[in-house]
C-alpha positions as CSV (number, residue, x, y, z in Angstrom):
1,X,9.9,27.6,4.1
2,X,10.5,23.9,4.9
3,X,11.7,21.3,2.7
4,X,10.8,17.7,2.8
5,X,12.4,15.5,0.6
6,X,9.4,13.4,-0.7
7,X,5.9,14.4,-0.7
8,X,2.9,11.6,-1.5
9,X,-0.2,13.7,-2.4
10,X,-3.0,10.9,-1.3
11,X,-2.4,8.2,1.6
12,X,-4.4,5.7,-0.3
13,X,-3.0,2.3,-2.0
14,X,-1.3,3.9,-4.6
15,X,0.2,6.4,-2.2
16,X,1.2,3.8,0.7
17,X,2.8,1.5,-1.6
18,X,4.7,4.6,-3.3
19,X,5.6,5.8,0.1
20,X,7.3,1.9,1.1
21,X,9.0,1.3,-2.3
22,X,10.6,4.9,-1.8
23,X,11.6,4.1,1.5
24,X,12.9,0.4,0.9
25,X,15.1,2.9,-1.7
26,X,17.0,4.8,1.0
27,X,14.4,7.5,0.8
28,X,13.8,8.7,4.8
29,X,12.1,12.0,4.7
30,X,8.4,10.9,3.5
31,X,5.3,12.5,4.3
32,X,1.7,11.4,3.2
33,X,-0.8,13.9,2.8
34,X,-4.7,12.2,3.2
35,X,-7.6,14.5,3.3
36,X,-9.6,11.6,4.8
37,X,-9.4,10.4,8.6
38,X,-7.9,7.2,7.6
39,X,-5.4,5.7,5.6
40,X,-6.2,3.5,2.9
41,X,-8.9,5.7,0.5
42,X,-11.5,4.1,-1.0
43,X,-10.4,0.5,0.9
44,X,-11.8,1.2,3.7
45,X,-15.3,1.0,2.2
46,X,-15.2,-2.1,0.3
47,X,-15.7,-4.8,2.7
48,X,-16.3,-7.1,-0.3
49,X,-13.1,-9.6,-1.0
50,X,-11.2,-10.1,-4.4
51,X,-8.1,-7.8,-3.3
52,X,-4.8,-9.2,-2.8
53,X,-5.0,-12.0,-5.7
54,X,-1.7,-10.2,-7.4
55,X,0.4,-8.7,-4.3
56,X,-0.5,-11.2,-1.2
57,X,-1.0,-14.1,-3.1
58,X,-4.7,-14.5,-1.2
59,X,-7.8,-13.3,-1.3
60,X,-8.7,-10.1,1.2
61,X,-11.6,-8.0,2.2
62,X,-10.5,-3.7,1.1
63,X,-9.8,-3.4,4.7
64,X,-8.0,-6.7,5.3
65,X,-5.6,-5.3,2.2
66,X,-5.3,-1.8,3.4
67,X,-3.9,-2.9,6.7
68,X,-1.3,-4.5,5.6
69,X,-0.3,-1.5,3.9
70,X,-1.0,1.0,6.7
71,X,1.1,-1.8,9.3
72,X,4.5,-1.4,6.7
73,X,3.9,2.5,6.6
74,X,4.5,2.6,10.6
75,X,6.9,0.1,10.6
76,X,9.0,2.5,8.5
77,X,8.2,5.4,10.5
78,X,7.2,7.4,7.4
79,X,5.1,10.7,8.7
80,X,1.4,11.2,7.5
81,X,-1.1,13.9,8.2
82,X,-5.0,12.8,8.3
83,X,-7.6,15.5,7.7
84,X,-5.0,17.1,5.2
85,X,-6.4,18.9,2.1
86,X,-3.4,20.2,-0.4
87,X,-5.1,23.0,-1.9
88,X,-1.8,23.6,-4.7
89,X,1.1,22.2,-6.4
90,X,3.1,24.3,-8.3
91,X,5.5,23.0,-11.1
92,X,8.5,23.6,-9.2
93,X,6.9,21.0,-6.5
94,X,6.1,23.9,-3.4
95,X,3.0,21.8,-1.8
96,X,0.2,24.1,-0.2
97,X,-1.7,22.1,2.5
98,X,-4.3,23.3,5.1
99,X,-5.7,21.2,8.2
100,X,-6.9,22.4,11.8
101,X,-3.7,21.6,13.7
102,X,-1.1,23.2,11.4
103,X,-3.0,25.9,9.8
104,X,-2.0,26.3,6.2
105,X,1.1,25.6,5.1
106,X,3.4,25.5,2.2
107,X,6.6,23.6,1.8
108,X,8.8,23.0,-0.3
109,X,9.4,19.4,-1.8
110,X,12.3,17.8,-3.9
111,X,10.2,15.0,-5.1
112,X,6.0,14.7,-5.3
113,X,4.1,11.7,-6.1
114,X,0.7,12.5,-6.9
115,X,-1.8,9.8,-5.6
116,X,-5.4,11.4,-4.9
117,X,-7.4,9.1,-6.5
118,X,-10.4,9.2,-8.5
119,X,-14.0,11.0,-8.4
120,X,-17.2,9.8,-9.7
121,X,-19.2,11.7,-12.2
122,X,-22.6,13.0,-10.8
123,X,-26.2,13.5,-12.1
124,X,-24.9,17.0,-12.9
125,X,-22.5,15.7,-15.6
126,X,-24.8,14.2,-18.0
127,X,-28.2,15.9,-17.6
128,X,-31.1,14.4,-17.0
129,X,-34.0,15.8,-17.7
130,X,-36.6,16.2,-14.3
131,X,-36.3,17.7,-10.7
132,X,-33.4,17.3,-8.6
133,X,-35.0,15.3,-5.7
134,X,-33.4,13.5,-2.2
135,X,-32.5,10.4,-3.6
136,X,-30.3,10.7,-6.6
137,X,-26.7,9.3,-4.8
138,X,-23.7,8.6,-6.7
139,X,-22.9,4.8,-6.1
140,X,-19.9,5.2,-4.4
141,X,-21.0,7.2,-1.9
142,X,-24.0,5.4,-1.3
143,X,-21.3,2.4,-0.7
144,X,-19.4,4.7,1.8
145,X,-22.9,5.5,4.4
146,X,-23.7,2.1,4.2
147,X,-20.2,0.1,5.1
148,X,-19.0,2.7,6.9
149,X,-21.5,4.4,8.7
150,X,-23.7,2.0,8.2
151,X,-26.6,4.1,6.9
152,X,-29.0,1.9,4.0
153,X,-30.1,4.9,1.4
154,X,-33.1,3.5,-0.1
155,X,-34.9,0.5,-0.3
156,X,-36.3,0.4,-3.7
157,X,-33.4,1.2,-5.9
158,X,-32.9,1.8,-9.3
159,X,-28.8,1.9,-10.7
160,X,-27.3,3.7,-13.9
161,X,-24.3,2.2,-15.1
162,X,-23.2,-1.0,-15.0
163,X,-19.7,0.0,-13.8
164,X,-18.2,-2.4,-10.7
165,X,-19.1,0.0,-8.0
166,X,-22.5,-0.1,-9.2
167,X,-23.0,-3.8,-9.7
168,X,-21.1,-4.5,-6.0
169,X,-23.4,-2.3,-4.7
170,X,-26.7,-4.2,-5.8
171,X,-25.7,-7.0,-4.1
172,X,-24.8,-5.4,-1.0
173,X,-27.9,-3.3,-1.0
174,X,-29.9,-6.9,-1.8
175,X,-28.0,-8.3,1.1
176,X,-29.2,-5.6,3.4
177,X,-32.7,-6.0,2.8
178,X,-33.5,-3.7,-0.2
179,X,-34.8,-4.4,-3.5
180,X,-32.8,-3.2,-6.5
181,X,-35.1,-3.1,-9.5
182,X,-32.5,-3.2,-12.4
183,X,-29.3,-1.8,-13.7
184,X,-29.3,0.5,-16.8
185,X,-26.4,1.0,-18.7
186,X,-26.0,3.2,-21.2
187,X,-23.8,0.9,-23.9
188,X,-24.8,-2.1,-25.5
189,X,-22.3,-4.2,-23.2
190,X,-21.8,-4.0,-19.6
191,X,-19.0,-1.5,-18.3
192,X,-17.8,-4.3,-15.5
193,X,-15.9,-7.0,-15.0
194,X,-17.7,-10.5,-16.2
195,X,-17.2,-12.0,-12.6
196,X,-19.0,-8.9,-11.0
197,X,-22.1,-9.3,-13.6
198,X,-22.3,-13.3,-12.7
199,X,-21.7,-12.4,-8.9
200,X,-23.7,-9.4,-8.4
201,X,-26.7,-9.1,-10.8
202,X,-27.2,-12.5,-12.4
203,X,-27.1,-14.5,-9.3
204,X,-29.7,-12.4,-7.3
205,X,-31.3,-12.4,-10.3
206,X,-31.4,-8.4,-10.9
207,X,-32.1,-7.3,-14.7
208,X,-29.9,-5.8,-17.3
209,X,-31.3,-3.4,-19.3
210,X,-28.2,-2.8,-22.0
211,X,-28.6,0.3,-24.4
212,X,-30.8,1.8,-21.8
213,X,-30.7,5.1,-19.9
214,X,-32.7,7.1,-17.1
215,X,-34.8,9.6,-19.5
216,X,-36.6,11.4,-16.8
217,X,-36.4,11.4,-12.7
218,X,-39.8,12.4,-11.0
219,X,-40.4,13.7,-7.8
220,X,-39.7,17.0,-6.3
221,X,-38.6,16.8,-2.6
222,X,-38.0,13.2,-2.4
223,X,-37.4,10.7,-5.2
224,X,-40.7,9.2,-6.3
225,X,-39.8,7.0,-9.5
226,X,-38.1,6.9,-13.0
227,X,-38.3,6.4,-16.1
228,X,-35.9,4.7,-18.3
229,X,-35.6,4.3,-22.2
230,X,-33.8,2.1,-25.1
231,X,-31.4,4.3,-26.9
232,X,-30.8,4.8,-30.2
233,X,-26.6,4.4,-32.2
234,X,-26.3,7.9,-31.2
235,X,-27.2,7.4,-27.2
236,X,-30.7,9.2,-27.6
237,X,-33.6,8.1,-25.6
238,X,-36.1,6.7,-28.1
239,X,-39.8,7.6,-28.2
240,X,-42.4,5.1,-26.9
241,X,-39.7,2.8,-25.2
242,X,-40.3,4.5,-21.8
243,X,-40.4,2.0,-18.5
244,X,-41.0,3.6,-15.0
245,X,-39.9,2.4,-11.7
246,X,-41.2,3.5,-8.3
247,X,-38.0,3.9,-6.2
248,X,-36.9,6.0,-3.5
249,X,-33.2,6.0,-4.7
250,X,-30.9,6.2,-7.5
251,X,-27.8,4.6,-7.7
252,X,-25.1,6.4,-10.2
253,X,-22.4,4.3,-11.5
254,X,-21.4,6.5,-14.6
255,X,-17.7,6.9,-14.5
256,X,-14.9,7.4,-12.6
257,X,-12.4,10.4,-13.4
258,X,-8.8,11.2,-12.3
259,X,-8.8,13.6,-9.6
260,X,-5.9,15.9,-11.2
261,X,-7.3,19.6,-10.7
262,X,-3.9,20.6,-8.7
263,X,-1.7,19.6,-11.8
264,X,-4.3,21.5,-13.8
265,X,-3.5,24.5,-12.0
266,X,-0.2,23.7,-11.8
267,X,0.2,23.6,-15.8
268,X,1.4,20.1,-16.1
269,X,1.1,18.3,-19.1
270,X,-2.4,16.2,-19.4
271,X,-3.2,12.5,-21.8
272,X,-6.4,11.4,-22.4
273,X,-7.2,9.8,-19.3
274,X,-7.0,13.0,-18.0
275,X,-4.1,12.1,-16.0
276,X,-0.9,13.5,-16.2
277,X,1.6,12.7,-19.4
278,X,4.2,10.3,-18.0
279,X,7.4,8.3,-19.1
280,X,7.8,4.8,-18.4
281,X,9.1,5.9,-14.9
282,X,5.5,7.7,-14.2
283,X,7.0,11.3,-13.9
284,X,5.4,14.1,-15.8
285,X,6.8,14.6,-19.1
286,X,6.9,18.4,-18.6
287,X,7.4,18.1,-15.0
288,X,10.6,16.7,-13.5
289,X,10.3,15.2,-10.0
290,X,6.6,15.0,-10.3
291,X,5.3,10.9,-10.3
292,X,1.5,10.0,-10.2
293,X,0.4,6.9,-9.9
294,X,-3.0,4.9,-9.6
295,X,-6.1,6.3,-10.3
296,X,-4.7,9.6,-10.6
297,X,-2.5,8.7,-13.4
298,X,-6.1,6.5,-15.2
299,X,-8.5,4.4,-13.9
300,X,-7.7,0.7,-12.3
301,X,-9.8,-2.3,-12.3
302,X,-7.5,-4.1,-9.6
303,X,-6.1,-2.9,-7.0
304,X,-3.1,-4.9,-7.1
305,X,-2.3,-3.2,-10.2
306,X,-2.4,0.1,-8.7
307,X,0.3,-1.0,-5.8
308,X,2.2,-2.1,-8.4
309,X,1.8,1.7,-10.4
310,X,2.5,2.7,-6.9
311,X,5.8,1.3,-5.9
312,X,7.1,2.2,-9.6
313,X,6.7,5.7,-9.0
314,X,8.1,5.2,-5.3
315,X,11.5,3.7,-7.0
316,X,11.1,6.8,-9.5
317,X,10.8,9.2,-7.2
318,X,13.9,8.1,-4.5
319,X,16.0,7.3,-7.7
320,X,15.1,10.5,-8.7
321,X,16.2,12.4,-5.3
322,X,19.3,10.1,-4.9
323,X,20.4,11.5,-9.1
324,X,20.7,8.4,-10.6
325,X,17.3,8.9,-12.6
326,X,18.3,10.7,-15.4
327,X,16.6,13.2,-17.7
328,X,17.3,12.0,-21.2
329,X,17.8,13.9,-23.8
330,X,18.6,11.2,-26.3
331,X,15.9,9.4,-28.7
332,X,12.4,8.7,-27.3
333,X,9.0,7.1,-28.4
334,X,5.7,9.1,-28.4
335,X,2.5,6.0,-27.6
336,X,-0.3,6.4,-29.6
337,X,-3.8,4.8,-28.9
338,X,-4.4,3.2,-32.7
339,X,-7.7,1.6,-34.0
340,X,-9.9,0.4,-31.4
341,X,-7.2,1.7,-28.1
342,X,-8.8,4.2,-26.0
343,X,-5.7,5.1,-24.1
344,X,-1.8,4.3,-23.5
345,X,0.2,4.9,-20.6
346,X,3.0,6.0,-20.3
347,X,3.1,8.6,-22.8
348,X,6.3,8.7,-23.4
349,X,9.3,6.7,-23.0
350,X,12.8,7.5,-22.7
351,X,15.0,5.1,-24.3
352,X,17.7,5.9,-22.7
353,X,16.3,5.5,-19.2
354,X,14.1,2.1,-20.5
355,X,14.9,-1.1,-18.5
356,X,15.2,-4.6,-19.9
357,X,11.3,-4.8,-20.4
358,X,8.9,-1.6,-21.1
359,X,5.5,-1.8,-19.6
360,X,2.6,-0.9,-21.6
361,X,-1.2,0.1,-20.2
362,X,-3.9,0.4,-22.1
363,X,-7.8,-0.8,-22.6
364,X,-10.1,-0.9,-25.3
365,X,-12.5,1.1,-26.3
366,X,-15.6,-1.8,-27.0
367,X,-15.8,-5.8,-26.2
368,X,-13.9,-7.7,-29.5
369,X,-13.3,-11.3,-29.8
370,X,-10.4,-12.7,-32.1
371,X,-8.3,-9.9,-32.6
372,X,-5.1,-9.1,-32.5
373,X,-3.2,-6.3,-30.3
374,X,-0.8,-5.1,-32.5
375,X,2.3,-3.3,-31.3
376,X,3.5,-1.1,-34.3
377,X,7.3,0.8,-33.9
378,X,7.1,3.7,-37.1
379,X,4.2,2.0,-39.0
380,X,6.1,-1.2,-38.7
381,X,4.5,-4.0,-36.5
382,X,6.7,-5.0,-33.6
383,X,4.7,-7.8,-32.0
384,X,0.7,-9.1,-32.0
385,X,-0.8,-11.0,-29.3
386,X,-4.2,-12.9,-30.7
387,X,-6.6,-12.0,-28.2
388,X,-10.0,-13.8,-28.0
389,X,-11.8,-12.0,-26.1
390,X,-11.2,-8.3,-25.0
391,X,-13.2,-5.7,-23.2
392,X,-13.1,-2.0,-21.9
393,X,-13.9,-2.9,-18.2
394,X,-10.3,-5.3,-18.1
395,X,-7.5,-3.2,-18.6
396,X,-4.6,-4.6,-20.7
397,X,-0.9,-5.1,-19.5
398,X,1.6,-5.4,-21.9
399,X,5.7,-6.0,-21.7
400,X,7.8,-5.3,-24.5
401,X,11.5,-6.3,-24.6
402,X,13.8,-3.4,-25.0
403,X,15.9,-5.0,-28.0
404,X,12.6,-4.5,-30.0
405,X,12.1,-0.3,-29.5
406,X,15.4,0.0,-31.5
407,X,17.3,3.6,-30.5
408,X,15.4,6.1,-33.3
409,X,12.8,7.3,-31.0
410,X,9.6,8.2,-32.8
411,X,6.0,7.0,-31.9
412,X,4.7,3.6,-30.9
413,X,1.4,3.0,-31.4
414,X,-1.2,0.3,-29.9
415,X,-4.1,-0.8,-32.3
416,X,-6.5,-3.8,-32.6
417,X,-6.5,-5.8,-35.8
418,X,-9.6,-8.1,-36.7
419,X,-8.0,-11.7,-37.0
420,X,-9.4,-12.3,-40.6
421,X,-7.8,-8.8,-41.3
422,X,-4.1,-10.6,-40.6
């Protein structure tokens, strides 16, 4: 069986940017598996700008950002396989792969960094009631036939969810010519990011409809219309609030969801994003040698931030192979998501293995205005940050000093505090 020293599971941002930082590291023997023809993942379809802000210091087009990424990868040298699908990943880090040139194989790695991405949830997944007609399209893959292949799916459409996939995509269908009739989103606040609401519904002047959901979908074949209705506190369509739209297609922007069924069958340890538990170095808590990263690990609103995931696991993982990344068995602090947190990551962190600073990820789990982010070490409060505004769609970045996490160990929990509560 080979071996291969380091093995990046997804050759998409998180996964290039892993791939460099591991081999700026002294890290040589790389290689990216991508299931896709390209390098670069979900880039390559969004030709809209806004990347780059954080890492490049300028604002770039998906592609524009990916190439950078893909040009350092061959300046290295570091070995990737295209039309690669790993099919299992076992704890002790064999890697099963198949494509048409090598067959399938299975090898045996020292190190994995699990970068695969994300997958949208599909009309399947929540239900609605009616036929099952040509038509009904995830937003994300609409986004993909259109910028890619440049295929226009409908031209009276109709989205569910306001998430930023689903908002891009009504301006870019708009642009191309067809009409997008409104957004529905299931919450009583938009699931995007403020900028994307101004930029892609309220300038082209495409309605909201908040607390709303698609009750019913008509047509057998082909799509023929919808109807959509208020919701009630408990997310129930209400009687007599029904609204139908004559539309050929239905956008779905309901949710995005870590792609992690390898490490499910591989028995790794899970959080609530339904990523993998990690430390503050992103390996698997019950896993050594195993990193994810990006929207593997949870779900990124900037893709900046997921490089930056990216080339922390990279470091991990070569620190890891080169043994100077060591497995504590001294004191350690358990995160917890408190009042109003819907996640934390990392999971854990070793205090032994902590840096000067400790970086915290989390979001919330509905829009809050004066508040305080509270930062509590045993039930005692560390630090708060007064925060006026905070949403679910923008998620949060916090660094805590080192000197503050003391050397007990124990749990350290996240929470929101109303300001008139302090």
């Amino acid at each position: 069986m080979e071996t291969r020293d380091l093995v990046i599971i997804g050759g998409g941002s998180a996964g290039m940017a892993a791939a460099v930082a591991a081999y700026d590291k002294g890290i040589r023997d790389i290689l990216i598996l991508e299931r896709t023809e390209f390098l670069g993942g979900i880039l390559n379809q969004c030709i809209h700008n806004g990347f780059g802000l954080t890492h490049f210091k300028e604002e770039l087009t998906g592609p524009e950002f990916l190439t950078r990424f893909v040009k350092q990868v061959q300046e290295r040298g570091i070995e990737y396989k295209l039309h690669t699908n790993v099919v299992a990943v076992t704890k002790d880090k064999k890697v099963s792969y198949v494509n048409a040139k090598d067959g399938a194989i299975t090898l045996q790695a020292k190190a994995i960094v699990m970068a695969a991405g994300c997958y949208e949830r599909n009309a399947g997944a929540i239900g609605i009631p009616g036929e099952r007609p040509a038509g009904v399209i995830t937003a994300g893959q609409a986004q993909l036939y259109l910028n890619e292949y440049g295929y226009l799916v409908g031209k009276k459409v109709f989205i569910l969810g306001s998430g930023d996939i689903g908002l891009i995509m009504a301006r870019r269908m708009t642009l191309e010519g067809a009409k997008v009739l409104g957004v529905a989103e299931l919450m009583p606040y938009s699931n995007g990011l403020n900028r994307n609401i101004q930029q892609c519904l309220i300038d082209f002047n495409i309605p909201l409809y908040l607390s709303h959901t698609v009750s019913k979908i008509i047509g057998k074949g082909k799509l023929e219309a919808i109807e959509i209705s208020q919701v009630d506190e408990k997310f129930r369509p209400i009687p007599g609030t029904e609204k139908r739209f004559d539309v050929d297609t239905l956008l779905l922007s309901i949710g995005l969801i870590p792609n992690n069924d390898l490490l499910d069958k591989a028995g790794v340890a899970k959080s609530s994003t339904r990523g993998a538990s990690v430390d503050e170095h992103m390996q698997s808590i019950n896993a050594p040698g195993i990193f994810s990263c990006g929207n593997v690990l949870h779900v990124h609103d900037l893709v900046d931030y997921v490089v930056a995931e990216g080339a922390v696991a990279g470091e991990a993982a070569a620190s890891y192979l080169q043994g100077t990344l060591k497995e504590s068995e001294g004191p350690c602090l358990e995160t917890v998501a408190g009042e109003g947190i819907g996640y934390v990551v990392p999971s854990r962190i070793n205090l032994a293995n902590a840096g000067e600073n400790v970086e915290l990820k989390f979001r919330v789990r509905k829009p809050s205005k004066n508040v305080y982010v509270t930062y509590s070490l045993n039930g005692q409060v560390l630090k708060k940050t007064l925060k006026p505004a905070i949403i679910p769609s923008e998620m949060e970045i916090a660094r805590l000093p080192r000197n503050l996490l003391g050397e007990e160990g124990g749990t350290l929990t996240v929470s929101l505090l109303a300001k008139e509560e302090n």
